[in-house]
N, C-alpha and C positions, 0 to 999 in steps of 0.2 A: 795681256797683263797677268802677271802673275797673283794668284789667289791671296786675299790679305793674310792668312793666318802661315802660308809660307814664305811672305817678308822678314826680315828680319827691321827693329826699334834701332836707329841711329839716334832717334833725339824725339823732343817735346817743342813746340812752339813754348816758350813761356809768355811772351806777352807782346806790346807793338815797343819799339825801340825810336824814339823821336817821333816827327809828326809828318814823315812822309812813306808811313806804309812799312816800313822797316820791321823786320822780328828779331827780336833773341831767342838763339835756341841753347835748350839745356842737352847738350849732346850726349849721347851713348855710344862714342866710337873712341877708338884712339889715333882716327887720321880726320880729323875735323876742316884740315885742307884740301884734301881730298874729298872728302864728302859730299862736302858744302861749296864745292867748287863751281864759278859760271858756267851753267851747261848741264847741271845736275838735274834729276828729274827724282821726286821724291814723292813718296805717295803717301795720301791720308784716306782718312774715312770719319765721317760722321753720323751718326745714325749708321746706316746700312748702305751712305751713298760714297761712292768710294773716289775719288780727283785727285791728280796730281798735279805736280806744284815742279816749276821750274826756277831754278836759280837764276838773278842775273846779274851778283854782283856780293859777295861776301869779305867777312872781313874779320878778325876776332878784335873783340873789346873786353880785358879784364880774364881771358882766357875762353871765353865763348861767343861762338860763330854769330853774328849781324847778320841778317840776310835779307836781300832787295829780292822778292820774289815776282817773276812775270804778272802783271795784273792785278796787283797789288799796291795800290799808290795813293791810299788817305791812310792816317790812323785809326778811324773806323774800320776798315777793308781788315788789318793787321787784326785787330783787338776780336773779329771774327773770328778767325785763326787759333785764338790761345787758347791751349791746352790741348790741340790737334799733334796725334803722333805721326812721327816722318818716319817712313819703310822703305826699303829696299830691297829687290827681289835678291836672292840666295846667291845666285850666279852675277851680283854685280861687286860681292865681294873679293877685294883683294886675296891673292893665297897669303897665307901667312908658314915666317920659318920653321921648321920642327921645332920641336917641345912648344910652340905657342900655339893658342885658341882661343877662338870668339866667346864668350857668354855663350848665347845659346847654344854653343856644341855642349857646354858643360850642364846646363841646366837640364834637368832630367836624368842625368845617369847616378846609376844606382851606387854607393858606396859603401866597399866591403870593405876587413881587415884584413892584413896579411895572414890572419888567423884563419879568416873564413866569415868573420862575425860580419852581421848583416846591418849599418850603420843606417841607412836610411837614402832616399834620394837628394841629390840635390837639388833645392829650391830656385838660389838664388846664388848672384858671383856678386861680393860687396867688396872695392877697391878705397872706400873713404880712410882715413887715417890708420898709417901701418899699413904691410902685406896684406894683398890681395887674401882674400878667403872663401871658402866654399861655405855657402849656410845650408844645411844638411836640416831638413826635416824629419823627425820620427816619432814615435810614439811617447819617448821620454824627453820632448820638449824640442826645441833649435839645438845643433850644434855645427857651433862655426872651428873649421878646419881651415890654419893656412894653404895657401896653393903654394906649395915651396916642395923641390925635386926631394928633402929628407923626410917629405913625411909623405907626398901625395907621387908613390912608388913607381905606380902604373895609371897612364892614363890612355884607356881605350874608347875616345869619342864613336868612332866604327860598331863597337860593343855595347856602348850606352855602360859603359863601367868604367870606376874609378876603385882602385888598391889603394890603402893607406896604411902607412905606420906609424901610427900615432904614440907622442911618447907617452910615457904615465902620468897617466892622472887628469889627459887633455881631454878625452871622452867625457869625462864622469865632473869635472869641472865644470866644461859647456853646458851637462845636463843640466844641474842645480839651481846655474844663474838665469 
């Protein structure tokens, strides 16, 4: 089994789904069919004890994955469960087409200007309402940068760097707020 901190977060248990063991998961993937498919093996950890969890029957409700888990079969058993992260070893990731990438390829690489100027790493990759964005930590506060090919120039995950051209005033905006 692959080490937990080289997993990659597909999703969160959030809670038991009905009264037969059932969970809702709040997913972190974009193929939740896949993912979450019969036959899937997913791994958690609690404390320091680390189990995985096999699928044996999913379904989406409302846009997110139901999941019948082997050995799992009161809603006691489930409500154990909530707030348990689901991982996935590295290598059970799909490829994805060029110009796309997972979160974590993004999270951590350092972003510069086309100038040279040193913006700060990336934190986090946030997708809720609107264009995806990059939220860029630095000494003068967040700043989120969309992920769109006009502004986010060069992207070298192999490098741990990301180029930006950011247009005016989009730096110094983000800082303030």
């Amino acid at each position: 089994m692959a080490a937990w901190d080289d997993m990659v977060l597909v999703g969160r248990i959030a809670r038991p789904f009905g009264h037969r063991g059932q969970v809702i998961v709040n997913g972190s993937t974009d193929f939740p069919e896949a993912r979450f498919a019969p036959g899937a093996v997913l791994h958690t950890r609690r404390g320091e004890q680390d189990a995985t969890l096999t699928v044996a029957a999913s379904r989406l409700h409302q846009g997110r994955p139901v999941l019948v888990l082997e050995g799992v079969e009161t809603m006691n058993d489930a409500e154990a469960l909530a707030g348990l992260e689901l991982r996935v070893p590295l290598s059970a990731l799909a490829a994805l087409p060029p110009g796309t990438y997972y979160e974590h390829e993004l999270v951590g690489c350092g972003v510069v200007t086309t100038g040279g100027q040193a913006v700060g790493p990336v934190r986090a990759v946030e997708s809720s309402a609107g264009p995806t964005r990059l939220v860029i930590g630095s000494g003068r506060g967040e700043i989120q940068v969309p992920l769109v090919e006009e502004i986010c120039v060069e992207i070298d995950v192999a490098g741990r760097r990301i180029v930006i051209d950011p247009p005016d005033g989009l730096l110094e905006l983000n800082a303030q707020a």
